[in-house]
C-alpha positions as CSV (number, residue, x, y, z in Angstrom):
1,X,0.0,0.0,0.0
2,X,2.2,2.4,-1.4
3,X,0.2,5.9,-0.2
4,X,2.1,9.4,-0.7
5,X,1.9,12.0,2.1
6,X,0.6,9.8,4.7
7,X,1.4,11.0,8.2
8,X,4.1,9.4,10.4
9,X,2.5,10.1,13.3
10,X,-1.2,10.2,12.7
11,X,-2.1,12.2,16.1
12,X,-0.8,14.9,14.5
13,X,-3.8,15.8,12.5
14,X,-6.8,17.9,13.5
15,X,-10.3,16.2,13.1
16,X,-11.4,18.0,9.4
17,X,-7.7,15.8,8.1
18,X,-8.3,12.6,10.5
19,X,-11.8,12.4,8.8
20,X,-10.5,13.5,5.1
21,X,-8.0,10.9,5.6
22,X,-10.7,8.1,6.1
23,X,-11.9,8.8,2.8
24,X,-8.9,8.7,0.7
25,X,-8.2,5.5,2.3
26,X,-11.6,3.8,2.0
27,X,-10.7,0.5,0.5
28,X,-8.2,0.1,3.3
29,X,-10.3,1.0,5.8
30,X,-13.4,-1.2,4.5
31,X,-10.3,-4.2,4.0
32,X,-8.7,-3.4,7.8
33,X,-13.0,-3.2,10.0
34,X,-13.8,-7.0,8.4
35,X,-10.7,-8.5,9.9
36,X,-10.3,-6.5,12.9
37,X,-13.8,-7.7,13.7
38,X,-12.7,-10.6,14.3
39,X,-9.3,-10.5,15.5
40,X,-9.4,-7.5,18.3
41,X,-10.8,-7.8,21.8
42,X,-13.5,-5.9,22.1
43,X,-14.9,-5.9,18.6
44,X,-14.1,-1.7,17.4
45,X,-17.4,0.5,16.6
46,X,-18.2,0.5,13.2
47,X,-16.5,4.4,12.9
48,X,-13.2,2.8,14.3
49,X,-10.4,4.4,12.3
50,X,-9.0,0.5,10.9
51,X,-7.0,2.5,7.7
52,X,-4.1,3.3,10.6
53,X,-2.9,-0.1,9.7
54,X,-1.8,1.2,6.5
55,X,0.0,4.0,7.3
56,X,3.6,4.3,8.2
57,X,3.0,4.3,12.0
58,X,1.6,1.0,12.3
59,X,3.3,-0.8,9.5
60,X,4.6,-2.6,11.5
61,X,1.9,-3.9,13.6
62,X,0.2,-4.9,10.0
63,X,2.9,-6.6,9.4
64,X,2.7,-8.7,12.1
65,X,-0.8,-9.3,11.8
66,X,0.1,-10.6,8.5
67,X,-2.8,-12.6,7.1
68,X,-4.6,-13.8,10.2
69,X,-7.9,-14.3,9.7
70,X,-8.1,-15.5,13.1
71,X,-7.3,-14.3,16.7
72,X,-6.2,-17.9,17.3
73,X,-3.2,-17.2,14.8
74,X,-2.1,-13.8,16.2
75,X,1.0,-14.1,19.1
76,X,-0.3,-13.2,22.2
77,X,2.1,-10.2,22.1
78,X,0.6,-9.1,18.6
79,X,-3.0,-9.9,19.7
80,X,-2.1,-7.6,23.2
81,X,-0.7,-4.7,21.2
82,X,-3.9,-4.9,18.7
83,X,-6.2,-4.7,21.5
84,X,-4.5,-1.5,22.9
85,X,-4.2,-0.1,19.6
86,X,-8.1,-0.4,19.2
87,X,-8.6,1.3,23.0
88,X,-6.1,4.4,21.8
89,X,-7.6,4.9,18.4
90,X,-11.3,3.9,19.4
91,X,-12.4,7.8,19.7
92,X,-9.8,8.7,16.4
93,X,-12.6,10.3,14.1
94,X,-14.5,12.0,17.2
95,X,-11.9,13.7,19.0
96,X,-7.9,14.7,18.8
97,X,-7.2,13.5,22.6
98,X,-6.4,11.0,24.9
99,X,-4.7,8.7,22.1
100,X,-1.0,8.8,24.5
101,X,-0.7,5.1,24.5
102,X,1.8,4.4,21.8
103,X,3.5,7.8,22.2
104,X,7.0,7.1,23.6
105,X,7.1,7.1,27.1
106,X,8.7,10.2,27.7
107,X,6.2,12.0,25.5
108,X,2.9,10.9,27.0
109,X,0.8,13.6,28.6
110,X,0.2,13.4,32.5
């Protein structure tokens, strides 16, 4: 999914780009909700921003999701790191806060 201008860090967009950004990346997004119905604990709401998974700041978190089609086949330290993922991006497309959780430590707001 080779996408120009997509952001490194995707907190760094205000809601109007978050949203604008959903749009452009659809077919990813439609591709990312089926599977990550099945494989995340709890199930995202249907707004859930699933497209992240094709940008550059969770390639590699895609990648080791790999083809699963299954929560079975995830690691427990992939399936873990998905499930925090969905908590930290669950509110993505309805506000710009509280999304700290995979900011490096010593950047995390108290």
């Amino acid at each position: 999914m080779d996408q120009p201008n997509l952001p490194n860090d995707p907190r760094v967009l205000d809601l109007a780009a978050r949203r604008a950004l959903c749009q452009r990346l659809q077919a990813e997004n439609r591709a990312w909700s089926e599977r990550l119905a099945v494989l995340a604990e709890p199930r995202p709401d249907r707004d859930f921003p699933a497209f992240l998974l094709a940008t550059p700041a969770f390639a590699d978190l895609a990648q080791r999701i790999g083809s699963a089609r299954s929560r079975r086949e995830l690691s427990t330290a992939t399936a873990d790191e998905l499930d925090r993922f969905v908590e930290a991006y669950r509110y993505y497309l309805r506000t710009c806060s509280g999304e700290d959780a995979f900011a490096p430590p010593n950047r995390r707001a108290s």
